[in-house]
N, C-alpha and C positions, 0 to 999 in steps of 0.2 A: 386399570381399565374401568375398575368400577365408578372415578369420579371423571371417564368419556363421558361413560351415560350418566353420571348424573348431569354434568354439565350439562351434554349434548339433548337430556331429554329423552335420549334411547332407553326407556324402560325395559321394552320387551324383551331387546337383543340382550342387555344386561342379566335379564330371570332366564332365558334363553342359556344364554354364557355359565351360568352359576350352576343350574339343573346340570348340565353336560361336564361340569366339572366334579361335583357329588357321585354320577353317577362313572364317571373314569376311577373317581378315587376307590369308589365303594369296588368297582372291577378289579383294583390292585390290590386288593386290601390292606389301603394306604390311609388308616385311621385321622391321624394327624390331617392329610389333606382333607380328608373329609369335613372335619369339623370345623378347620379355618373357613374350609367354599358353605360351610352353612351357615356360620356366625355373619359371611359376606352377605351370604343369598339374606339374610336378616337383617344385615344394615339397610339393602338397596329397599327391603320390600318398606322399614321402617322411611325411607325417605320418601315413600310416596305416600307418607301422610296417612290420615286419619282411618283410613280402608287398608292399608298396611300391618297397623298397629298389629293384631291378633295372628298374622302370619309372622311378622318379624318374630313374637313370643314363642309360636310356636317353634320355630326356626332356629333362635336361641337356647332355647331347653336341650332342642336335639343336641346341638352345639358345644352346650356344655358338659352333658352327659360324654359324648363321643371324645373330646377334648382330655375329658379326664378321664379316663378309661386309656388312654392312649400317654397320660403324660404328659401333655402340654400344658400343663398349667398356667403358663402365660396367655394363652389362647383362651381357656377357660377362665381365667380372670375376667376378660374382655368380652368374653360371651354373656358371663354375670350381669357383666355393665348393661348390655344390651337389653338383655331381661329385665333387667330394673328398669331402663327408660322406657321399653316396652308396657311394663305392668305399670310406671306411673302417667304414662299417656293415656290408657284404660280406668285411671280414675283411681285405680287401688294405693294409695300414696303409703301408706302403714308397710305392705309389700313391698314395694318400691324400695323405699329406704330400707329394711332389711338385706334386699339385694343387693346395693349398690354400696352399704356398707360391707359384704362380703365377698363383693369383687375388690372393694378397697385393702381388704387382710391381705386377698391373696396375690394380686401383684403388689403388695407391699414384701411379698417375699419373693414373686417369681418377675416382677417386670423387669423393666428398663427404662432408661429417661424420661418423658412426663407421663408415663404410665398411672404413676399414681396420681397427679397433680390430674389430670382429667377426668379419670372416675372421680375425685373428692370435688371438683369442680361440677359435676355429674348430679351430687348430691346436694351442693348448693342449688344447682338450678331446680329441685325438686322444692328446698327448703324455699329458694323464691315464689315457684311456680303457685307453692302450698299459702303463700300470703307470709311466711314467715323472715319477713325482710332482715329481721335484727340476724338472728341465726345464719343466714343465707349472707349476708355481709361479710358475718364474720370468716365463715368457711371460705368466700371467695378470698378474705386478705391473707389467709394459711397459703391458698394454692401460688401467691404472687411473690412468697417466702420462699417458693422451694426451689427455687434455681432451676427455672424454665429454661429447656431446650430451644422450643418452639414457638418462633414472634408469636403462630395466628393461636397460640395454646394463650399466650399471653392474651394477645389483642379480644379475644373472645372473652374473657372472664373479665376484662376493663371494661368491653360491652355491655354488660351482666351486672356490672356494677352501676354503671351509668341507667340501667332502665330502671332499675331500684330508686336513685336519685331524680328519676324520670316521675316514678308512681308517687314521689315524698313530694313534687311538686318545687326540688331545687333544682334549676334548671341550670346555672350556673354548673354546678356540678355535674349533669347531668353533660353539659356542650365539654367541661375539660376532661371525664371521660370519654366519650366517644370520641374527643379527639387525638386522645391517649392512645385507645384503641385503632384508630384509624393509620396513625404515621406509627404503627408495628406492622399493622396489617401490609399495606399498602405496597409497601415493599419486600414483603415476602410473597406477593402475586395471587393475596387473598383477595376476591371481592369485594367490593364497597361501594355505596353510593356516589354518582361521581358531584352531583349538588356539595358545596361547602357547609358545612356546622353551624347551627343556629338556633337560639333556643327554639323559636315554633314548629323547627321543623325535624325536633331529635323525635316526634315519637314516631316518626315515617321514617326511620333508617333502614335503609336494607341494608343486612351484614351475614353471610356464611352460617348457619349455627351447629353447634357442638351437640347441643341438645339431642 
């Protein structure tokens, strides 16, 4: 439901929908649910961008606490993540990376399939975001070693790689990434630009992000 509205642009119904799920859970006292419907209510608030950012944090924290307190630790993992992209989108990148390294321990013990390959991809996008391309490269070529489940797990970190070769000014590499990217994506009924690959026109790629 949550990626109706996000597709669909239903913001409200979606904070709407999340509130009335917290508060059923919190009625049962059904912990677990609780904390997966806050980590959610935390992505969706995180997708709306820069006015999101300090409620998704907020939202996360809860998320995490509640999660672990309850046991999930898989859920808490993911919650971590969120808190880290939270706090490095507010600038705090030294926090960030803390976090996001310790979502990575802990579905390193409690996840499942590209669990960890996302949050360590999570951390590249920070180590890009931070100007640190060498680092940031390199973590992205870790996450394309680990026997990815998920094309668009795939297709978004070749994305990630190609903006890299995008900021180096190799554009070559920059078009056989994205189009790397692209024919994973595309067929797993990920979005994508429907314009064909070209170098002048990689730095206007629309592409889904992970981020």
């Amino acid at each position: 439901l949550r990626n109706v509205f996000s597709f669909g642009g239903a913001w409200s119904e979606g904070l709407v929908l999340f509130h009335r799920a917290i508060e059923a859970a919190r009625r049962l006292s059904d912990a677990r649910a609780e904390g997966w419907n806050l980590y959610r209510l935390g992505v969706l608030h995180y997708e709306l961008g820069t006015g999101g950012y300090s409620e998704a944090g907020l939202r996360a924290r809860e998320a995490v606490e509640v999660l672990g307190r309850s046991g999930e630790l898989r859920g808490r993992g993911h919650a971590l993540r969120l808190l880290g992209r939270a706090t490095r989108a507010r600038g705090q990148l030294a926090d960030a990376e803390r976090l996001l390294r310790e979502a990575e321990a802990v579905l390193a013990e409690h996840g499942h399939g590209d669990d960890v390959a996302i949050v360590r991809a999570s951390r590249a996008d920070l180590l890009r975001l931070s100007g640190r391309l060498v680092d940031a490269s390199r973590v992205y070529a870790e996450v394309l070693t680990m026997r990815l489940e998920d094309p668009v797990t795939e297709a978004n970190v070749r994305k990630d790689l190609g903006e890299i070769a995008l900021a180096r000014d190799d554009l070559s590499a920059a078009q056989a990434c994205f189009a790397a990217a692209e024919a994973l994506a595309t067929p797993a009924g990920a979005r994508a630009a429907a314009s064909a690959l070209s170098p002048p026109n990689c730095a206007t790629r629309a592409w889904p992000s992970r981020q």
